[in-house]
DRENDO-494302 format. One record per residue: chain; x, y, z of N, C-alpha, C, O in turn; residue number from 1; residue in one letter. Coordinates in nm, 3 decimals, decimal comma. Each point is the difference from the previous one (the first is absolute). Layout:
// residues N
[A [X Y Z] [X Y Z] [X Y Z] [X Y Z] NUM a]
...
END
This chain:
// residues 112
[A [0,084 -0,115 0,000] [-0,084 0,115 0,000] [0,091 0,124 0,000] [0,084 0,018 0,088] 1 x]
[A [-0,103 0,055 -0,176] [0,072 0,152 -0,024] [-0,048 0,100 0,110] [-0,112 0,050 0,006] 2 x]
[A [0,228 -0,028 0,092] [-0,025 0,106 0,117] [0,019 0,144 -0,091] [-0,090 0,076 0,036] 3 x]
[A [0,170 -0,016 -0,135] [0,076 0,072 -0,043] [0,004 -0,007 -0,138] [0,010 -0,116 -0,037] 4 x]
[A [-0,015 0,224 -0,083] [0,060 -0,036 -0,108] [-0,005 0,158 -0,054] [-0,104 0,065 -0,009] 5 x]
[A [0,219 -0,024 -0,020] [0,077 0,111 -0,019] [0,055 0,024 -0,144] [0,096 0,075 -0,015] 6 x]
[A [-0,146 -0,126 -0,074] [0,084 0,030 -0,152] [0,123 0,093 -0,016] [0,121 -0,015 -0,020] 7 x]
[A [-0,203 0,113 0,038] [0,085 0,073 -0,036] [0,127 0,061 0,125] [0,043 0,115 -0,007] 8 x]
[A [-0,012 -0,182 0,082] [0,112 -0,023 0,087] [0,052 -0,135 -0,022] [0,111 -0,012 0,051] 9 x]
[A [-0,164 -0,120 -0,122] [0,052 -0,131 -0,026] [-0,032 -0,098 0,120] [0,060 -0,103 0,027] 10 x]
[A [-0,149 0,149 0,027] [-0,010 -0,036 0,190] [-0,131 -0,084 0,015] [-0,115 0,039 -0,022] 11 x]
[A [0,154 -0,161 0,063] [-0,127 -0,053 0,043] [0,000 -0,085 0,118] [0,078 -0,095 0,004] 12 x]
[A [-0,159 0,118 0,092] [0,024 -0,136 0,107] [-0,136 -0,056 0,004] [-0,098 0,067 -0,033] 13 x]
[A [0,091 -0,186 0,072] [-0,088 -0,137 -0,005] [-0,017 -0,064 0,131] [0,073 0,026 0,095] 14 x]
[A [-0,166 -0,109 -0,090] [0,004 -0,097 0,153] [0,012 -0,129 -0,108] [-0,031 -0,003 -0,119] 15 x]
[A [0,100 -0,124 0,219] [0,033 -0,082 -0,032] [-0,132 -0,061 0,121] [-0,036 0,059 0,102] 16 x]
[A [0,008 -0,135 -0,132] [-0,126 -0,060 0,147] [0,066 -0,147 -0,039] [0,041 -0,027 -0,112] 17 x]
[A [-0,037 -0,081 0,253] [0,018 -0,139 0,032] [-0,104 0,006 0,048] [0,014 0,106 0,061] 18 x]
[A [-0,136 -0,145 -0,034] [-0,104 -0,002 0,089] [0,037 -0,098 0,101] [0,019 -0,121 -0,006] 19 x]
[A [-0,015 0,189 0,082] [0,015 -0,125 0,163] [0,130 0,029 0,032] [0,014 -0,030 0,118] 20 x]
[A [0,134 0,093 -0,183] [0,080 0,017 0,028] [0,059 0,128 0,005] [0,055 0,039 0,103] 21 x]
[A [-0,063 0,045 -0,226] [0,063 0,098 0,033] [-0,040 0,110 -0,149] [-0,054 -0,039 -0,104] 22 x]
[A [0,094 0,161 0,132] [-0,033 0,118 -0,081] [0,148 0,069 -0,046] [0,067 0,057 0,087] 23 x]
[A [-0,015 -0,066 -0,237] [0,086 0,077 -0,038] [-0,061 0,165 -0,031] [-0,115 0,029 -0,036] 24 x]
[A [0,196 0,036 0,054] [-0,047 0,128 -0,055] [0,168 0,022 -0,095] [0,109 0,014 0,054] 25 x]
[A [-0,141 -0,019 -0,228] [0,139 0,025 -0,053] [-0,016 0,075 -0,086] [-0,073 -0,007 -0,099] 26 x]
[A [0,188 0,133 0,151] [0,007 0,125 -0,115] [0,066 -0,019 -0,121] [0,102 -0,070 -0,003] 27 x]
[A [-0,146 0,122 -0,096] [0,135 -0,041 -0,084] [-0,002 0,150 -0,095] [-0,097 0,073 -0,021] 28 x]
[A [0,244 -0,057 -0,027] [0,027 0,192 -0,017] [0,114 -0,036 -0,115] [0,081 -0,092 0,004] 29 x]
[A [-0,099 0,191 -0,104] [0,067 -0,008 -0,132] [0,043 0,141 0,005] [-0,071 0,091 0,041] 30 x]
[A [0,192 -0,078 -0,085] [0,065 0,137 -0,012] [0,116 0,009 -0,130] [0,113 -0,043 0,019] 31 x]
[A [-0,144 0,091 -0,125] [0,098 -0,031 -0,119] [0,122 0,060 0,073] [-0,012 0,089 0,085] 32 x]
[A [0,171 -0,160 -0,136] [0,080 0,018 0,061] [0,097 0,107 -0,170] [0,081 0,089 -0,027] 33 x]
[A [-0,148 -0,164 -0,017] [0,079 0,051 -0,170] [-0,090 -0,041 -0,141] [-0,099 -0,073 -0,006] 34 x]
[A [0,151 0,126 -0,079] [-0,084 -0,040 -0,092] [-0,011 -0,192 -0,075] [-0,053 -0,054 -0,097] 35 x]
[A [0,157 0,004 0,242] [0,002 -0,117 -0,046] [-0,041 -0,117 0,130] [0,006 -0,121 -0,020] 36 x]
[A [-0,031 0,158 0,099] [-0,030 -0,076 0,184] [-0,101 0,114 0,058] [-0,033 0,119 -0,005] 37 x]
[A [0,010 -0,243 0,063] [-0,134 0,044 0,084] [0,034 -0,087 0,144] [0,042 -0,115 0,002] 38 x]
[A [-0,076 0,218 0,143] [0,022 -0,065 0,099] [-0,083 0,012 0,038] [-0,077 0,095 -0,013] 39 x]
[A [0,062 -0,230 0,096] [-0,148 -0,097 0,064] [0,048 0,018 0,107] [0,119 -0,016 0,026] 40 x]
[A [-0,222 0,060 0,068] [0,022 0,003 0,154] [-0,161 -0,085 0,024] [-0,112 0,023 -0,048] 41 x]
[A [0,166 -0,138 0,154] [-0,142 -0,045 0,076] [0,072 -0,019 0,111] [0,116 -0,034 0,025] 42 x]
[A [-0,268 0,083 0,071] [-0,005 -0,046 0,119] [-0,086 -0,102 0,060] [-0,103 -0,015 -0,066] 43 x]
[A [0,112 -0,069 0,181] [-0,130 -0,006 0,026] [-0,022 -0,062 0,195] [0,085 -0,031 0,083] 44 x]
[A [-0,225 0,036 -0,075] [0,031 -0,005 0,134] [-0,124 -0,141 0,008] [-0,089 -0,044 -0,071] 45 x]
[A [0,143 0,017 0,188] [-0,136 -0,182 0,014] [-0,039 0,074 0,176] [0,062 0,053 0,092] 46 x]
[A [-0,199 -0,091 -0,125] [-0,047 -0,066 0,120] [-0,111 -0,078 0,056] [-0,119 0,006 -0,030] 47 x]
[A [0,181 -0,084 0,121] [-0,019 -0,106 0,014] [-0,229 -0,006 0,045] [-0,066 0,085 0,059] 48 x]
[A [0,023 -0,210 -0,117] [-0,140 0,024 0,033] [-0,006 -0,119 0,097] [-0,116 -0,037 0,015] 49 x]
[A [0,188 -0,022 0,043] [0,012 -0,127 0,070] [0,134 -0,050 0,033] [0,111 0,042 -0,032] 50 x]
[A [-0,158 -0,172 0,124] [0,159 -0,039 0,046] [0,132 0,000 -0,071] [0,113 0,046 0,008] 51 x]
[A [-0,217 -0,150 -0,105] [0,123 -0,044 -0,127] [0,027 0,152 -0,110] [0,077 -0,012 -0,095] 52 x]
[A [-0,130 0,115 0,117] [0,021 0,073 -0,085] [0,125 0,100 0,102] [0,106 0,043 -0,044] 53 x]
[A [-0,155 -0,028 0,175] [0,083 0,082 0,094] [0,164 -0,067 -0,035] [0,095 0,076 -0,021] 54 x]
[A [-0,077 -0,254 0,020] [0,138 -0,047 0,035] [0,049 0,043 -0,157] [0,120 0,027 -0,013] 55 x]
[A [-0,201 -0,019 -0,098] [0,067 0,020 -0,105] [0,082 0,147 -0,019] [0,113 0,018 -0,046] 56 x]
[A [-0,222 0,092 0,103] [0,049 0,154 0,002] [0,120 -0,013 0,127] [0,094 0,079 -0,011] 57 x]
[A [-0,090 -0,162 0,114] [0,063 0,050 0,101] [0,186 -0,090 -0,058] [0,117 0,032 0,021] 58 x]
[A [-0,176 -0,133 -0,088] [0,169 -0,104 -0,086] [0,019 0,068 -0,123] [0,110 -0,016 -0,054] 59 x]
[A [-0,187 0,083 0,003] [0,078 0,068 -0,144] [0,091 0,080 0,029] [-0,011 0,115 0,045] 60 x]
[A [0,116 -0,182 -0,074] [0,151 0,076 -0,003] [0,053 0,083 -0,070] [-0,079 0,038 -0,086] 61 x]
[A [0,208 0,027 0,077] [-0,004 0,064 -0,131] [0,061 -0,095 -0,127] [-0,044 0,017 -0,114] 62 x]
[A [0,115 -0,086 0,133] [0,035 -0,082 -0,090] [-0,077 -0,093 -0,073] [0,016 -0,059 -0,106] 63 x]
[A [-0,142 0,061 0,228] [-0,104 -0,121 -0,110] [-0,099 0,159 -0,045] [-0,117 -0,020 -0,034] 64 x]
[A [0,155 0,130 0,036] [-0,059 0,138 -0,112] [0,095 -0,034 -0,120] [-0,033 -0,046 -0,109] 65 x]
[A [0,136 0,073 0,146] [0,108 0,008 -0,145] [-0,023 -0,105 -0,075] [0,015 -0,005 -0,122] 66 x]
[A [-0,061 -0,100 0,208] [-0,013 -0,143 -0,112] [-0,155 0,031 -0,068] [-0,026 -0,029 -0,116] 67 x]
[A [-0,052 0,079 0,189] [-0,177 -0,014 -0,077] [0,035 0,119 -0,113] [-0,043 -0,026 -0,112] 68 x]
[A [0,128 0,173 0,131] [-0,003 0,070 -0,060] [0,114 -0,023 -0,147] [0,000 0,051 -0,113] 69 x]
[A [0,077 -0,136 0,170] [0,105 -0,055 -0,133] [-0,123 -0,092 -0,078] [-0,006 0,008 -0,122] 70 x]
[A [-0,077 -0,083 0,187] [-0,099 -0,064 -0,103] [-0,108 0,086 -0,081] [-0,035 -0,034 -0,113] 71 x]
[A [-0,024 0,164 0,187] [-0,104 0,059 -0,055] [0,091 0,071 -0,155] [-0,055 0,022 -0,107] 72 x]
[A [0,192 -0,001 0,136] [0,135 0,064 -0,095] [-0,041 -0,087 -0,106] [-0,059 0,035 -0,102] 73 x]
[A [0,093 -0,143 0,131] [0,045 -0,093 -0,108] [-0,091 -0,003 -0,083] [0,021 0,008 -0,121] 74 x]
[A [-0,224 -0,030 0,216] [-0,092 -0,043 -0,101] [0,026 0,162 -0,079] [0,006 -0,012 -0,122] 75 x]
[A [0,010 0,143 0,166] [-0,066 0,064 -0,083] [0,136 -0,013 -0,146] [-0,016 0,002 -0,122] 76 x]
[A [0,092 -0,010 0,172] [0,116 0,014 -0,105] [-0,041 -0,150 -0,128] [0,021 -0,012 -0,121] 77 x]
[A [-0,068 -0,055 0,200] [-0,076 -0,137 -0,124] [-0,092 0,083 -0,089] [-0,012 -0,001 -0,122] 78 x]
[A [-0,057 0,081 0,223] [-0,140 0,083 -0,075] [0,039 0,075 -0,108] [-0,054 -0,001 -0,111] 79 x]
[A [0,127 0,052 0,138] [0,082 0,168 -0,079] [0,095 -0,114 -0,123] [-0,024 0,041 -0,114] 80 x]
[A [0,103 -0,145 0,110] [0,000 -0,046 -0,118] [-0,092 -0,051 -0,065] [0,046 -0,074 -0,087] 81 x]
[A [-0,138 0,077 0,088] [-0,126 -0,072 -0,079] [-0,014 0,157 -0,090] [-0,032 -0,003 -0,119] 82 x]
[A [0,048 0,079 0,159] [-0,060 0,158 -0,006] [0,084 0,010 -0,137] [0,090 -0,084 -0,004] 83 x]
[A [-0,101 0,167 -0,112] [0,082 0,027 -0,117] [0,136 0,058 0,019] [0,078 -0,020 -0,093] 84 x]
[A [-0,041 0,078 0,183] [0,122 0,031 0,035] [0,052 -0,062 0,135] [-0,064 0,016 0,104] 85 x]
[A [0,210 -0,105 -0,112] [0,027 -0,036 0,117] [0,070 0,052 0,085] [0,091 0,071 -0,044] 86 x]
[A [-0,105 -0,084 0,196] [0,080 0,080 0,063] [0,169 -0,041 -0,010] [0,034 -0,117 -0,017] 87 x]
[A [0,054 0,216 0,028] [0,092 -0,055 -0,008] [0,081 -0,046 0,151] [0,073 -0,097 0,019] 88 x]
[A [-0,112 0,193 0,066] [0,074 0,021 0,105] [-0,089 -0,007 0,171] [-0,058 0,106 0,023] 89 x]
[A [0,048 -0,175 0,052] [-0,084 0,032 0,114] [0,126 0,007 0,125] [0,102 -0,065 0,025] 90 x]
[A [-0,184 0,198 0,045] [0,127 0,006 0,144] [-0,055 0,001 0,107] [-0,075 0,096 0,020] 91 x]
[A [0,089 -0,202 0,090] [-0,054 0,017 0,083] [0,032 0,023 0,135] [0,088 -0,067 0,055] 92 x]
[A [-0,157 0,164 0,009] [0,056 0,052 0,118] [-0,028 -0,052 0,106] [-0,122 -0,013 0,018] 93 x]
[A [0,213 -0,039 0,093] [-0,108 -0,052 0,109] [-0,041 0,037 0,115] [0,064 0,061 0,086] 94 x]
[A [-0,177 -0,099 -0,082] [-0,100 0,049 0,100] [-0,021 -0,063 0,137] [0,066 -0,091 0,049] 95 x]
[A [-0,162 0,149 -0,002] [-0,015 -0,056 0,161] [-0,162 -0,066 -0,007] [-0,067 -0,032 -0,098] 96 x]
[A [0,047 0,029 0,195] [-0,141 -0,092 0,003] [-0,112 0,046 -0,026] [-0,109 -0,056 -0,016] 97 x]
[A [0,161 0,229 0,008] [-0,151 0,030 -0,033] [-0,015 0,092 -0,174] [-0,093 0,064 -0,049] 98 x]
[A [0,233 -0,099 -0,002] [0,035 0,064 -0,148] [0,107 -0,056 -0,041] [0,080 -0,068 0,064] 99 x]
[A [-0,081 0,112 -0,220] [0,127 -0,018 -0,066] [-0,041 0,060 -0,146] [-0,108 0,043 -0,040] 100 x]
[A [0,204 -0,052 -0,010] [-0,030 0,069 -0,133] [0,116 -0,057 -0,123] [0,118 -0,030 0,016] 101 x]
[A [-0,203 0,029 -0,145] [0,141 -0,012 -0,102] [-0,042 0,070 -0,127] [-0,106 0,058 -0,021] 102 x]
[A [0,226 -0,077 -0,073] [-0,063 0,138 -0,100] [-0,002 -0,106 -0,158] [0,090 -0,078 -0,028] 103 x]
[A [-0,207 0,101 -0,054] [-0,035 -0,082 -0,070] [0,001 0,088 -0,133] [-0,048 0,111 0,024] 104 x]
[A [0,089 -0,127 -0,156] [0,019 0,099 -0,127] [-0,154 0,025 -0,012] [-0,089 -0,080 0,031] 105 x]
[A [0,073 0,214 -0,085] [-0,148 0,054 -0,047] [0,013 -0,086 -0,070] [0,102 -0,052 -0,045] 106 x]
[A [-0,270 0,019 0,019] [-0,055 -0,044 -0,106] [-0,142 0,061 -0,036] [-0,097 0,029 0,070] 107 x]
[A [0,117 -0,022 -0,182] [-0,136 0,100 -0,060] [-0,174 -0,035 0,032] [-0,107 0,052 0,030] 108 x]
[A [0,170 -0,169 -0,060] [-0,156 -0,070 0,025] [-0,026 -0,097 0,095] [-0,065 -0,103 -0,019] 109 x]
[A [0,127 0,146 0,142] [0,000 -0,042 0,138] [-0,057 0,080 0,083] [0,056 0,109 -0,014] 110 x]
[A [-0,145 -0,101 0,101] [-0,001 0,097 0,070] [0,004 -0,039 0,180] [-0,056 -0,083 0,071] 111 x]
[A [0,141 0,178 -0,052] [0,026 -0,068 0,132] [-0,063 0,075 0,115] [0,012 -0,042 0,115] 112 x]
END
């Protein structure tokens, strides 16, 4: 469900719902860096709707962030080669548990 959606800042945040466990709230923010990259900033925050949702927000580490956020990287970088132009280059910065960010080449007919 869309909490947020900002076009014309590139800005949108969302709820993620587990029912019975837990509630993401994740921003995600595009800022052209050049006429050739674009940097992705997401954040996001959990909380917990139950036991099993509390031990998950209270054990997410930062390293098991860098690992979910190196995977959300990867799918979009699968996405963006399907796209007519491929990216050439992705950099990624690392983050803590509640962000991270990496910078992905514009693409025209992407919108992020």
């Amino acid at each position: 469900m869309v909490k947020m959606y900002k076009p014309e800042y590139y800005l949108v945040q969302f709820y993620m719902v587990k029912p019975g466990q837990k509630i993401g709230v994740i921003e995600v923010g595009c800022i052209e860096l050049n006429g050739s990259q674009t940097k992705v900033q997401v954040a996001y925050e959990y909380i917990g709707l139950s036991e099993t949702g509390n031990v998950f927000v209270s054990s997410f580490s930062s390293s098991d962030y860098n690992a979910f956020i190196a995977e959300w990287e990867a799918l979009l970088v699968k996405y963006l080669q399907k796209a007519p132009t491929s990216p050439s280059t992705v950099t990624v910065k690392s983050g803590v548990p509640s962000s991270a960010g990496f910078s992905l080449p514009v693409m025209a007919n992407v919108m992020c």
